[in-house]
C-alpha positions as CSV (number, residue, x, y, z in Angstrom):
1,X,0.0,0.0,0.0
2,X,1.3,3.5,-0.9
3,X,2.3,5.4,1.7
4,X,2.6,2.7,4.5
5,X,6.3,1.8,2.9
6,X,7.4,5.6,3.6
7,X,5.8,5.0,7.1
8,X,8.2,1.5,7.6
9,X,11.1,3.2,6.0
10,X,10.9,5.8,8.9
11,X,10.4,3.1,11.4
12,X,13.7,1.7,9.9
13,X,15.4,4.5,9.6
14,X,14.4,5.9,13.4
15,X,15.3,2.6,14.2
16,X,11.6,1.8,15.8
17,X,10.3,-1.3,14.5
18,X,7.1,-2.1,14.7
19,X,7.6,-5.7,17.2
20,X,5.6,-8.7,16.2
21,X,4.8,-11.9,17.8
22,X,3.3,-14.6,15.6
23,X,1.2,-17.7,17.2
24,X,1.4,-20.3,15.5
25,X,4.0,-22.2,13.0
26,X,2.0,-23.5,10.0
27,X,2.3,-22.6,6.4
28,X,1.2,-19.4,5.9
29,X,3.1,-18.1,9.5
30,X,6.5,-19.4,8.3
31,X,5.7,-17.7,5.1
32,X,5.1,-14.6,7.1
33,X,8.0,-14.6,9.5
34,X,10.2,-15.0,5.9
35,X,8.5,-12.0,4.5
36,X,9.3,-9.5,7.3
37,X,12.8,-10.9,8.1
38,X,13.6,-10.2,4.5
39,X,11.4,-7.8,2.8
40,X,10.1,-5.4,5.8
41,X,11.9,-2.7,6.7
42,X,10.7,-1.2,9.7
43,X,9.6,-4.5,11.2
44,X,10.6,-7.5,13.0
45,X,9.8,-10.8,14.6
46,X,10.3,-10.9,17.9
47,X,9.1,-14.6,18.9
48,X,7.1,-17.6,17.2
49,X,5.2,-19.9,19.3
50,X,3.6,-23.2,18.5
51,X,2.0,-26.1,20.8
52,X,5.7,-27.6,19.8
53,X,8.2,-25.0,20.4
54,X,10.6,-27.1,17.7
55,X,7.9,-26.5,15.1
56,X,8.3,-22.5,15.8
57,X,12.0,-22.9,15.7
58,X,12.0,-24.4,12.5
59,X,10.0,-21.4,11.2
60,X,12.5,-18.9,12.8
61,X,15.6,-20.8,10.9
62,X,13.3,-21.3,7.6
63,X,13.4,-17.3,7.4
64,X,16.9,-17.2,8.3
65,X,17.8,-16.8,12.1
66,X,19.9,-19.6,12.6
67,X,20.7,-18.4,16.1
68,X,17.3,-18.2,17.8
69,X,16.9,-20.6,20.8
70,X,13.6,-21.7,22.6
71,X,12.6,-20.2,26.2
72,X,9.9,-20.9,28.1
73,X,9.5,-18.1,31.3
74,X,8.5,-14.8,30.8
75,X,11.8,-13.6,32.0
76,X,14.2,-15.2,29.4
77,X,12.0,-14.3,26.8
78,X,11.8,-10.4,27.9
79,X,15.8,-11.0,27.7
80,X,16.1,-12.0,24.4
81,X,13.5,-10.1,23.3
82,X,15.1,-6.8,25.0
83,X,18.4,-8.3,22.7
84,X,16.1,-8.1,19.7
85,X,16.9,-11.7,19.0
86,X,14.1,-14.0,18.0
87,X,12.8,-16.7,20.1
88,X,10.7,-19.6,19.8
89,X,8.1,-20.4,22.3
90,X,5.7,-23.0,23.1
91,X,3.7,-20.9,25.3
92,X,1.9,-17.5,23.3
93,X,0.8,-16.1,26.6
94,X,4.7,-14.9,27.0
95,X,4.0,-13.2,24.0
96,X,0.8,-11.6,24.8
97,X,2.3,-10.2,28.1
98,X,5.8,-9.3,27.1
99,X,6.1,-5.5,27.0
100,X,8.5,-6.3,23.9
101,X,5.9,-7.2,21.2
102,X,3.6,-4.8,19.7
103,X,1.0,-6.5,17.9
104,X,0.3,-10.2,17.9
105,X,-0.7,-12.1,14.5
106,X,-2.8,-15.1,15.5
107,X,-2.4,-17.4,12.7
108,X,-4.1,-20.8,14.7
109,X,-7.5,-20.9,12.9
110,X,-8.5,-22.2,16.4
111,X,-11.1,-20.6,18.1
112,X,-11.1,-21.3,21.8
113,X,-6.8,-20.8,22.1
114,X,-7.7,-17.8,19.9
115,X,-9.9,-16.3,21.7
116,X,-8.3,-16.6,25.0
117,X,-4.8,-15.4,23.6
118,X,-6.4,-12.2,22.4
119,X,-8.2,-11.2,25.3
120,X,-4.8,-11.6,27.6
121,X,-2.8,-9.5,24.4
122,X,-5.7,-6.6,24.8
123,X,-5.3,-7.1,28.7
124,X,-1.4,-6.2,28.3
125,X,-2.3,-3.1,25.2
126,X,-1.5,-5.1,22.5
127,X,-3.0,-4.6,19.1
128,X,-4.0,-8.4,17.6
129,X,-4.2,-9.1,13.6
130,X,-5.8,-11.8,13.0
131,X,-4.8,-14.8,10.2
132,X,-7.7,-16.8,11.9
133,X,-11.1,-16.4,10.0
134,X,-12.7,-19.2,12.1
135,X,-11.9,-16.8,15.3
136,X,-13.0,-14.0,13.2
137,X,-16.2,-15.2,12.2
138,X,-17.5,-17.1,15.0
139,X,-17.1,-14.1,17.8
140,X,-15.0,-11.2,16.0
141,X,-17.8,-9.1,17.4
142,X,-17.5,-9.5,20.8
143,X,-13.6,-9.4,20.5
144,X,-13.8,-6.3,18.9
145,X,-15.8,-4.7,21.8
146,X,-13.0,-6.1,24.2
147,X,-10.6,-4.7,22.0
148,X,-11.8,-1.1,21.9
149,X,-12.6,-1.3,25.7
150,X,-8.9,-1.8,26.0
151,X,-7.9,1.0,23.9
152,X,-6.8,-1.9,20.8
153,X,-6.7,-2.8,17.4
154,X,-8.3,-6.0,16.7
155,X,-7.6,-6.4,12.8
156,X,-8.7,-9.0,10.0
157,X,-5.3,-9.0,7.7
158,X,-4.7,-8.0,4.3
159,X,-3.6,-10.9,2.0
160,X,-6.3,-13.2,2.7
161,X,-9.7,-12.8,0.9
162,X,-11.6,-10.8,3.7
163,X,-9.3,-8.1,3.7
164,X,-9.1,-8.4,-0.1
165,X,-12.4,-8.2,-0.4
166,X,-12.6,-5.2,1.9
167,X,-10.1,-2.9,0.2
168,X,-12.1,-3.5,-3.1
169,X,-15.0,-2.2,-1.6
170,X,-13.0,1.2,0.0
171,X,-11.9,1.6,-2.9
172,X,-15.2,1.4,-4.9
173,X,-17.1,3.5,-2.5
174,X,-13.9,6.3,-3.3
175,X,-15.3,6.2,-6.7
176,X,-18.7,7.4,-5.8
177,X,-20.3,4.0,-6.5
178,X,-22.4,1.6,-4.2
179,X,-21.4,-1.7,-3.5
180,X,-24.4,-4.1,-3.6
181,X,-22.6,-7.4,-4.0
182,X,-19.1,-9.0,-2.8
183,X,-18.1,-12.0,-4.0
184,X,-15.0,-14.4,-3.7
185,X,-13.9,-16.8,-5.6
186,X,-12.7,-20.7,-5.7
187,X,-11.3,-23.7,-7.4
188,X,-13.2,-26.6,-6.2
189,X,-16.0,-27.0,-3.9
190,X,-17.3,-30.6,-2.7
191,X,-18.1,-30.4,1.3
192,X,-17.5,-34.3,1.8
193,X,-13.9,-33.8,0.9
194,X,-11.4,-34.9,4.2
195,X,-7.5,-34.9,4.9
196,X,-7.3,-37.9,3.1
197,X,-8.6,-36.9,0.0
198,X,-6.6,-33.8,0.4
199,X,-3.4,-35.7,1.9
200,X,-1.8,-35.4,-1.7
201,X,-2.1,-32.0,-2.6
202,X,-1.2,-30.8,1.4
203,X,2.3,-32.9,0.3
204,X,2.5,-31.6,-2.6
205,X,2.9,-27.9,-1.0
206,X,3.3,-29.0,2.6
207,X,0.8,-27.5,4.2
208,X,-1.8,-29.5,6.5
209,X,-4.1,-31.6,5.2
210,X,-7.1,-30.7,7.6
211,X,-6.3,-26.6,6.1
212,X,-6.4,-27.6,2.8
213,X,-9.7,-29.8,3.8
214,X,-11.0,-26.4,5.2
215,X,-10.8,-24.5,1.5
216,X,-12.2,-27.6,-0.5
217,X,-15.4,-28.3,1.4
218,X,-16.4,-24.6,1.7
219,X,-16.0,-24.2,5.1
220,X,-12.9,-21.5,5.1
221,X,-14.3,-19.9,2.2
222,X,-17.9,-20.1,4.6
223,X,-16.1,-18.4,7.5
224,X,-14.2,-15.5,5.2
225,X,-17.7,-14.5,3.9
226,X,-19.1,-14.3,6.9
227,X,-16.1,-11.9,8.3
228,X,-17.1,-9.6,4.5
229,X,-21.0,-9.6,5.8
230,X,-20.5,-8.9,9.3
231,X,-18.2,-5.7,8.2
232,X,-20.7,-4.7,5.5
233,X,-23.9,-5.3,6.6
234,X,-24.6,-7.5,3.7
235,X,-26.6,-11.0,3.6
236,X,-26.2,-14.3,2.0
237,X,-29.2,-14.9,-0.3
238,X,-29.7,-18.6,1.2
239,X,-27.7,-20.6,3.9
240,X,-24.2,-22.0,1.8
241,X,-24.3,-18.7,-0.4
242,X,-24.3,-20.2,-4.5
243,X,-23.1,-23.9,-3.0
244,X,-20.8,-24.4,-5.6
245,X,-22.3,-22.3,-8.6
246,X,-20.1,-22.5,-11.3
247,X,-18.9,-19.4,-13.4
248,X,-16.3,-19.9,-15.9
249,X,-17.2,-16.9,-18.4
250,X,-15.8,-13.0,-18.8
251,X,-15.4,-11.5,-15.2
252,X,-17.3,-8.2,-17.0
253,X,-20.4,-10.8,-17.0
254,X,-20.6,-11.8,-13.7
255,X,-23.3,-9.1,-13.1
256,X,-25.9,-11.6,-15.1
257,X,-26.2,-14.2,-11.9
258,X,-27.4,-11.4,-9.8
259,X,-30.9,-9.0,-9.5
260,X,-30.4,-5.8,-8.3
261,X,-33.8,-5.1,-6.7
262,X,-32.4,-8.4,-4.4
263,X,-29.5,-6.6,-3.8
264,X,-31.0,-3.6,-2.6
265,X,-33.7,-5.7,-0.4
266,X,-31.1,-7.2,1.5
267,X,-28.7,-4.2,1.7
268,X,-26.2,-6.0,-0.2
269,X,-25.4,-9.9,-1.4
270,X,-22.5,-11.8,0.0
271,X,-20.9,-14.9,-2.3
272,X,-19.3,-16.9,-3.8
273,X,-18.6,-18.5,-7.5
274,X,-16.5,-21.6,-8.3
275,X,-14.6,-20.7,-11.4
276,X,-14.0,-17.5,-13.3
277,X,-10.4,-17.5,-14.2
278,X,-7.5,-14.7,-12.9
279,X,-10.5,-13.4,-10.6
280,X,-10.2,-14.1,-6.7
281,X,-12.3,-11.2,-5.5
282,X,-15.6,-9.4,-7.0
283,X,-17.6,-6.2,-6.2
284,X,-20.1,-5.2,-8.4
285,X,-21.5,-1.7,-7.6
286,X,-24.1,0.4,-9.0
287,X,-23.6,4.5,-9.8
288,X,-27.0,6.8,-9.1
289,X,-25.5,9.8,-11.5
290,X,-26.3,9.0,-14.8
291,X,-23.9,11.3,-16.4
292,X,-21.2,8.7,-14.1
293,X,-22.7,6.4,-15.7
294,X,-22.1,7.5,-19.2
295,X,-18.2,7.5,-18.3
296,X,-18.2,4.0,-17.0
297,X,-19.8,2.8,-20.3
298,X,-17.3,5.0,-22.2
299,X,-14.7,3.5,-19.8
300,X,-15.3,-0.5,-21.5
301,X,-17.3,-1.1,-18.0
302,X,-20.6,-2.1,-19.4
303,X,-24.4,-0.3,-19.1
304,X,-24.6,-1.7,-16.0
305,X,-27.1,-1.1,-13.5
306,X,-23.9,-3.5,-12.0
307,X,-20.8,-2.6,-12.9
308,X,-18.0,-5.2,-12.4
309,X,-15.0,-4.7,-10.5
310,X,-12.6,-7.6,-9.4
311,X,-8.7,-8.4,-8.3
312,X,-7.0,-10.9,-9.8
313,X,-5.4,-12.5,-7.0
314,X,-4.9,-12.6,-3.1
315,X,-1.0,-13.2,-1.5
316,X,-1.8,-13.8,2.2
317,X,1.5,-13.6,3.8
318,X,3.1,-11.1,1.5
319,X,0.5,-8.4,2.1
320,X,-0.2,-9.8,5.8
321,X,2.7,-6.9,7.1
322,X,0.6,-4.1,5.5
323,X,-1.9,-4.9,7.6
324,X,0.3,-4.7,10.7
325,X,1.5,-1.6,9.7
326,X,-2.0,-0.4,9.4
327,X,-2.8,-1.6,12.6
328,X,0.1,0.0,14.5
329,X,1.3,3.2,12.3
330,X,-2.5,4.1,11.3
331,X,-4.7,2.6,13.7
332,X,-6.4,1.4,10.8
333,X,-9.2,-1.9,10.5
334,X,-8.6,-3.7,7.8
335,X,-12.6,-5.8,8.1
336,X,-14.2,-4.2,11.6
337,X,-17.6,-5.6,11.8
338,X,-20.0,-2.7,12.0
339,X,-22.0,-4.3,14.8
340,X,-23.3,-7.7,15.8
341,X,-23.2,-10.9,13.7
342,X,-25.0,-10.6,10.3
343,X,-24.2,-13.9,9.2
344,X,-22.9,-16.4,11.1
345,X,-21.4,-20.1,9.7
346,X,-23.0,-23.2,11.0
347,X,-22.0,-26.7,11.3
348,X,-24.0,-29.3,8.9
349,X,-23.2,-33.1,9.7
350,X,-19.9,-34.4,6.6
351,X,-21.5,-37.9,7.6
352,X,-24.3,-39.4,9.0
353,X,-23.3,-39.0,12.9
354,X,-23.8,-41.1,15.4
355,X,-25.1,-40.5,19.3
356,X,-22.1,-40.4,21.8
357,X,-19.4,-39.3,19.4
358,X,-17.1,-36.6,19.8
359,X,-16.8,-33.6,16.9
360,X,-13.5,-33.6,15.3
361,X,-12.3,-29.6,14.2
362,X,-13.5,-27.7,11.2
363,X,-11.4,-29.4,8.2
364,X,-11.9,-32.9,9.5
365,X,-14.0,-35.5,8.7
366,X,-17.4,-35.0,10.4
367,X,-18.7,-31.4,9.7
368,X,-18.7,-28.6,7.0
369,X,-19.5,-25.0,8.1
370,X,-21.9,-23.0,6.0
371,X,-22.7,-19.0,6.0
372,X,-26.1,-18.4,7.4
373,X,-27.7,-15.1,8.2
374,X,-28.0,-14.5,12.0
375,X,-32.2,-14.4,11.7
376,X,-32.1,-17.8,10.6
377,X,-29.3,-19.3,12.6
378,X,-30.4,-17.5,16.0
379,X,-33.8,-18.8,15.3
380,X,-32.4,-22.5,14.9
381,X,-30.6,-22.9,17.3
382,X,-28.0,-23.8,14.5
383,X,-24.2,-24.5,16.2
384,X,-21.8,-22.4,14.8
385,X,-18.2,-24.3,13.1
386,X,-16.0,-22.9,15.1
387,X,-17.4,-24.4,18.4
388,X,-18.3,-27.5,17.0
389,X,-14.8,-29.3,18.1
390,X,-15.1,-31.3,21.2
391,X,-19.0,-31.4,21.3
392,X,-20.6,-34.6,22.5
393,X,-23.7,-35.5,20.2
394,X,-26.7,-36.7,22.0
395,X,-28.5,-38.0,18.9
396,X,-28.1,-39.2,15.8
397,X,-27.6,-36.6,12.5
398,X,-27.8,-37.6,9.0
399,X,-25.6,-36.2,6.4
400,X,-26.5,-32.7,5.2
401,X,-28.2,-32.0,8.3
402,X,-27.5,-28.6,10.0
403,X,-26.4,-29.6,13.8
404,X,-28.2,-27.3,16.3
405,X,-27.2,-26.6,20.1
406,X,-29.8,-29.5,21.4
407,X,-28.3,-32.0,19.3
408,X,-25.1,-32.2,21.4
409,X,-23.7,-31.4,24.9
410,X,-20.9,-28.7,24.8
411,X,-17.2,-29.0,26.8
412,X,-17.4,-27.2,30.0
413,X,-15.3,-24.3,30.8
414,X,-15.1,-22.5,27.2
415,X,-14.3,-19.1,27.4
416,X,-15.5,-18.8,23.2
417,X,-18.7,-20.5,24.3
418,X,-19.5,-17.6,27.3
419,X,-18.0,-14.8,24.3
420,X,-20.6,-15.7,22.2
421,X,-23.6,-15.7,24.6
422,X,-22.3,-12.6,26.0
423,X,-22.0,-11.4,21.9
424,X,-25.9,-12.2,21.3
425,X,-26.7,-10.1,24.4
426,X,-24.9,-7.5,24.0
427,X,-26.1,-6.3,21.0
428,X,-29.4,-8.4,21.2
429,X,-29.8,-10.5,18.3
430,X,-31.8,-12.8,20.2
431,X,-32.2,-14.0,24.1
432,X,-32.1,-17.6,23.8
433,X,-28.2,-18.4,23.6
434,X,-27.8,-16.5,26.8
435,X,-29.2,-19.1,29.3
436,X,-27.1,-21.7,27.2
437,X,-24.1,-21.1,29.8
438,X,-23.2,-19.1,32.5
439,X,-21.5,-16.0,31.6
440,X,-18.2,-15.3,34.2
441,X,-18.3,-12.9,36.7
């Protein structure tokens, strides 16, 4: 983004960097930790942590720091730290509390650990970006009233679709236009795909099979829409958005799958098409001035009432430090939701389920997560994906069906369970999901 690399040369030059903290050591966070050691002025890793701290030391020498050693007490990694020499951690709670790091990148995609990692990094002034859609989506809203509580930045990132998405539509709305729909954009989409369908093509790039298992059977895609909505306003059209519509023509076309007077009834269309070639993100927007009009025609955009606009592509972890600049130079939200939940993404059964089983994660084998509006899943009693994991199921559930909070019996003493009761009532959606649990004192 223009003027943020001015901003990080200063940093660099004043010899301030901005200090980051990544949790977690998967794919795209060694990606990440590579692209600031190496092409970030201005900015630098301070620690890595993972479940297995050897995991987040093999991320710190992948980008280069073939000195960084593991420590596990607050006080050796305030040392280093102080030393500006990277550590690896397998606790992220040092990093949350250290008064060394600046903003933390949460790059899980687990919801619980998420959640309880960025409340203790608000707790200690830290701003939080977040590489964790599933977090995101299932209580972003709540977070974000933590966040601002403690004087924070909670952040989607830049990189991955949301924020993608998102600077289309600033950008749009600069022009004078009005977005009415936002759209993304995938490969494939089959929602009984697992890890080991997807073991082959995880190798092939190694990255993990249950992540890769998350983009095929809609659920990520599920959970980055609903992140778009919630910061929009806008709706799906039905639960699952297009389920795998296919759109293979010109990207100037796309218009012709959606009605505008729909648009406008539901103050904006969130979706999704399987197909359309060098197109990742769309936002087609309509102009009121008719004489703009006559200049978008004249500019090879169409007649409209829609006029297409789109980006080509999305390069999560090379954009990802724009975004923390944003954050920390700008105090800048990348995809804040404007409120409460708009839509929501829900668990539907992978399988036919079975009484007294345990849910696996979001990416396994037993459930795919699809967007929802809140009416409907408030009204349902739908579960959302990201709490799904660790559920007990009390009944049986056929394939296809959508699981809803009295079909299973949740873990006890889940602080993401309490953050989304205490996210319906706060901005009253609905009453029910209160008296689900006990909200803490």
């Amino acid at each position: 983004m223009l003027l943020i690399d001015k901003a990080l040369k200063r940093r660099e030059d004043e010899g301030r960097p901005i200090r980051v903290g990544i949790v977690g050591a998967g794919f795209m966070s060694q990606g990440l930790t590579n692209q600031i050691a190496h092409s970030t002025p201005g900015m630098r890793v301070v620690a890595v942590s993972n479940r297995k701290a050897k995991r987040a030391l093999d991320v710190l020498q992948y980008a280069g720091f073939t000195n960084a050693k593991v420590v596990e007490s607050q006080a050796a990694f305030d040392l280093e730290a102080e030393r500006s020499s990277p550590v690896a951690t397998q606790d992220a709670f040092l990093i949350a509390r250290s008064p060394h790091v600046d903003v933390i990148v949460d790059a899980t995609g687990a919801v619980e650990f998420g959640a309880r990692v960025a409340m203790e990094a608000f707790k200690h002034g830290k701003d939080a970006v977040l590489m964790n859609a599933e977090l995101d989506a299932t209580i972003g809203p709540i977070l974000q009233v933590y966040a601002r509580k403690y004087g924070v930045i909670l952040s989607a990132c830049e990189g991955d679709e949301p924020g993608v998405q998102m600077n289309l539509v600033r950008w749009v709305k600069g022009l004078g236009l009005i977005p009415r729909v936002v759209g993304n954009v995938k490969g494939l989409q089959d929602p009984y795909r697992n890890p080991e369908t997807q073991k082959g093509f995880a190798e092939r790039w190694g990255q993990n099979p249950a992540m890769v298992t998350s983009f095929a059977d809609g659920s990520k895609i599920s959970f980055e829409q609903a992140i778009v909505a919630n910061a929009t306003g806008f709706k799906v059209r039905q639960r699952g958005m297009s389920r795998g519509q296919v759109f293979n023509g010109d990207i100037m076309k796309i218009s012709d799958l959606y009605d505008i007077e729909e648009a406008r009834a539901l103050g904006g269309i969130i979706d999704y098409v399987v197909g359309t070639p060098l197109t990742k993100v769309y936002v087609l927007a309509e102009h009121s001035d008719p004489k703009q009009r006559h200049y978008l025609n004249l500019y090879k955009m169409g007649e409209g009432p829609l006029y297409p606009f789109f980006t080509p592509y999305h390069l999560v972890h090379f954009e990802v430090p724009n975004a923390i600049a944003r954050v920390a130079l700008f105090r800048d939200e990348i995809a804040p939701p404007l409120g409460g939940p708009v839509v929501e993404v829900c668990a539907v059964a992978k399988r036919d389920l079975k009484a007294g089983e345990i849910l696996d994660n979001s990416g396994m084998f037993m459930t795919y997560g699809e967007a929802v509006n809140t009416e409907e899943m408030s009204g349902g009693r739908y579960l959302p994906e990201g709490l799904a994991e660790d559920c007990k199921l009390k009944r049986d559930v056929a394939r296809d069906t959508v699981l809803t909070y009295d079909d299973v019996l949740l873990p006890t003493g889940r602080l993401a369970d309490h953050l989304r009761a205490e996210q319906y009532r706060h901005f009253r959606n609905e009453t029910w999901l209160g008296d689900l649990v006990t909200l803490p004192a």
